[in-house]
N, C-alpha and C positions, 0 to 999 in steps of 0.2 A: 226903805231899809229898816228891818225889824232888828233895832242893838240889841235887845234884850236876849234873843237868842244866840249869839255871838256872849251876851255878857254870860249868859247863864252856863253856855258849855267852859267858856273861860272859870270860871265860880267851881264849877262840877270835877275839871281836871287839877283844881288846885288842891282840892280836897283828896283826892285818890293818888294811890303811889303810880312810880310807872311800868312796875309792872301788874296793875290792872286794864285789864283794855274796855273803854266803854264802845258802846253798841248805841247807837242815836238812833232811836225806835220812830221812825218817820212815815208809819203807816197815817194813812185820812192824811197825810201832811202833802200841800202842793211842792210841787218842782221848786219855788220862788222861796219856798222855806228850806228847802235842804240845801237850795245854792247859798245860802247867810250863814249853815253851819260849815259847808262847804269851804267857803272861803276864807275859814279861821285856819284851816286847814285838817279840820275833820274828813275821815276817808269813809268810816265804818259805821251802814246804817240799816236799819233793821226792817221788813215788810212780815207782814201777816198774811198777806194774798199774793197769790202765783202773780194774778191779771194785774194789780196794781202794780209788784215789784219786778215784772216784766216791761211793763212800760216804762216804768221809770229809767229803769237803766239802759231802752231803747233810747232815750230823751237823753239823759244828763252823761255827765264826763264820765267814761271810760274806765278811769282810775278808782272808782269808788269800789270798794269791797258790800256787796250785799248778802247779807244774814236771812233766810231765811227762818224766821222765829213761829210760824203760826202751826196751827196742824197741817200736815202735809195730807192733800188725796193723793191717792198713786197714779191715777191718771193723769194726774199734774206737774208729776215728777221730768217730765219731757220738753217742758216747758222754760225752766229753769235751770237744768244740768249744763247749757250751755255756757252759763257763766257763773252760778250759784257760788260764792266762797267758804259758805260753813251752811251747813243746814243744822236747827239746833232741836228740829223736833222730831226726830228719827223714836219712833214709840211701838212699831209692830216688825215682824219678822219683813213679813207680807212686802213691807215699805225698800226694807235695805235690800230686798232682791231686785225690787225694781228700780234705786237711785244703782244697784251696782252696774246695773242693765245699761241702765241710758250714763253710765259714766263710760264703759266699752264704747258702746255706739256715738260719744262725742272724744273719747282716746283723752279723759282727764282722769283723775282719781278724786274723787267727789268727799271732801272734808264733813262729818258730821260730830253730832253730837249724839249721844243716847238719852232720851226724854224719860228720865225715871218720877214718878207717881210718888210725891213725899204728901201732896195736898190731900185734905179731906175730904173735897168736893167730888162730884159725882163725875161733874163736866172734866173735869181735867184729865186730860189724856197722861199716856206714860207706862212704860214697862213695872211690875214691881222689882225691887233690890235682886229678890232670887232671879226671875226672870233675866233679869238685865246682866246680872252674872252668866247665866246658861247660856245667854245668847254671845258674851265676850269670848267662854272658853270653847263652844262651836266653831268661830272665828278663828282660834287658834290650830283647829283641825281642818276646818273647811274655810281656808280665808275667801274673801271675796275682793278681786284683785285690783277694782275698781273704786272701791269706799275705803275708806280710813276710817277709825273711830279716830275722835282728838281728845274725848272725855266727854262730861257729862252736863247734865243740864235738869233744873226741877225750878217749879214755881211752889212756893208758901200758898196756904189759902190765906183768901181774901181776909183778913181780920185784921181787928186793932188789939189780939194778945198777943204781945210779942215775946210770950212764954213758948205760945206755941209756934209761931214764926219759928225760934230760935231751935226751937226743935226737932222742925221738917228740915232746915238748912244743915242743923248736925247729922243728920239722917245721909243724906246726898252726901257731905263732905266726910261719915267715914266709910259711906261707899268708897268714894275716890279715892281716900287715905288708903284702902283694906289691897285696892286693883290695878292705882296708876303704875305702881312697878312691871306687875304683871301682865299687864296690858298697854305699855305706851301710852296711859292715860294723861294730859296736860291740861285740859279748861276744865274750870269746874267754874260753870254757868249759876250762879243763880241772883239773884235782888234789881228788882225794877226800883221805879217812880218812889215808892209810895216805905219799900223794906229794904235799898239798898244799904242802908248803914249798917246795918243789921247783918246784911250776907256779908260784908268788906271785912266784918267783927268775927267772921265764923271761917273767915279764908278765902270766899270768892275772892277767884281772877279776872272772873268778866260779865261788868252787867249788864242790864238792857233798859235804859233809860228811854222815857218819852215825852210823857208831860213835863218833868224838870226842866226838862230844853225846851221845847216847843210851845210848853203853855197846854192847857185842857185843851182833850181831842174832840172833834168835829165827827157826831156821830155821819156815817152815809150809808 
């Protein structure tokens, strides 16, 4: 038994209020490590791959809430609609036609997030602000009957300026400030491992923690 991950989700919730919700990011993580956060009585945990966070949840208890956090293919969307609890990387049109699809064809309504583009990177996926509005008040004309938006979600680029950090998270949070009325908007997603103090300082409700709990990840 690994205390450490036990002590450190312990150490991580004392620190954040309750109404934050964290997201224990258990991707490369074995079965044998998410059952020791598991049985702190952690529910909510986060994959990056269909085929990993498909298996797992074929494997482990029942009860556990899984996040889909990675980029979504749409061909993959089938995969997962059967039990998926929040998907946080909803980033193209293309995407929520097809999570609306296979939410009909499994009779749930498929909880997401909208992945809005606040980073400078190339690699990071995500709607921009306009876009991501355009595609909310569409929604309001042409709902899709089977997806929910719950609110939004963005990653900071990778740095150590937490000028700029602070910047991309203001960005996303007066998205949410300008639309949660207008849209039923509630999560506003953003600070992992490495910038959550940072997003909890700027308003995030829910992070996505990994390394902090788990310890450095195991590349595969």
């Amino acid at each position: 038994m690994n205390d450490s991950i036990s002590q450190n989700l312990q150490q991580l919730k004392s620190e954040i209020s309750d109404s934050v919700t964290l997201v224990a990011v258990s991707k490369t993580k074995p079965n044998q490590a998410i059952m020791e956060a598991y049985a702190t009585g952690h529910r909510i945990f986060g994959e990056n791959k269909v085929q990993e966070m498909t298996q797992k949840w074929e494997e482990l208890p029942r009860d556990i809430q899984w996040h889909m956090i990675g980029h979504l293919q749409t061909n993959k969307v089938k995969y997962i609609a059967p039990y998926v609890a929040l998907i946080h990387s909803l980033d193209r049109v293309k995407l929520a036609t097809e999570i609306n699809r296979q939410g009909e064809r499994y009779r749930r309504v498929m909880d997401c997030l909208i992945q809005i583009k606040i980073a400078k990177e190339d690699e990071k996926y995500g709607f921009s602000p306009d876009d991501a509005l355009i595609f909310l008040e569409k929604l309001t004309t042409n709902p899709m009957p089977n997806l929910r938006i719950r609110g939004v979600m963005g990653m900071a680029t990778f740095t150590s300026d937490s000028e700029q950090i602070k910047h991309e998270f203001s960005v996303l949070k007066s998205f949410f400030d300008h639309n949660k009325k207008a849209h039923n908007l509630e999560i506003l997603s953003m600070g992992m491992s490495g910038d959550y103090p940072l997003a909890l300082e700027l308003g995030s409700n829910m992070i996505r923690v990994g390394s902090a709990i788990f310890g450095s990840r195991q590349a595969h």
